[in-house]
C-alpha positions, 0 to 999 in steps of 0.5 A: 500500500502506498502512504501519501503522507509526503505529498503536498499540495506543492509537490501536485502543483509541481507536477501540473507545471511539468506536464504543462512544461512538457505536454501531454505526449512528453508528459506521459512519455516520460512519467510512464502514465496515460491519458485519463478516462474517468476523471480530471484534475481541474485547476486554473481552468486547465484539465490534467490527468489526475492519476498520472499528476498525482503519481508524479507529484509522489515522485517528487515528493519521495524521489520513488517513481510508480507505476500506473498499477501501482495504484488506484485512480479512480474515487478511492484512490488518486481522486480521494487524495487529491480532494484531500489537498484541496483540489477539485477533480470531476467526473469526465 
């Protein structure tokens, strides 16, 4: 089981200047993740994929990189602890 206790609020907003940085294509490329289906991750009217933003924000939190498989994206997973951070993540 993955603790999420190192990631912050600023290891997430880190994580959506990356993949603003690099694009989605690069993004994914390069972090090992793919395009959302389910949800979106809302923030500064830009939609990001949650479950690879919060993967990556975990990777510079901890300096460990997961897997997509590593985890879970959907409600009780990465959507729930992004909530959590304050941030808003909707249905697609």
């Amino acid at each position: 089981m993955i603790v999420w206790d190192d990631v912050t609020r600023a290891h997430v907003v880190r994580a959506m200047q990356e993949y603003d940085r690099l694009g989605p294509q690069r993004f994914f490329a390069e972090y090992g993740f793919a395009p959302t289906t389910t949800y979106e991750l809302v923030a500064d009217a830009r939609l990001y994929p949650p479950k690879a933003i919060l993967g990556t924000a975990y990777e510079f939190a901890t300096g460990k990189r997961l897997a997509s498989g590593d985890f879970e994206g959907g409600k009780s997973g990465a959507v729930k602890i992004l909530g959590r951070l304050g941030f808003l993540v909707r249905a697609k």
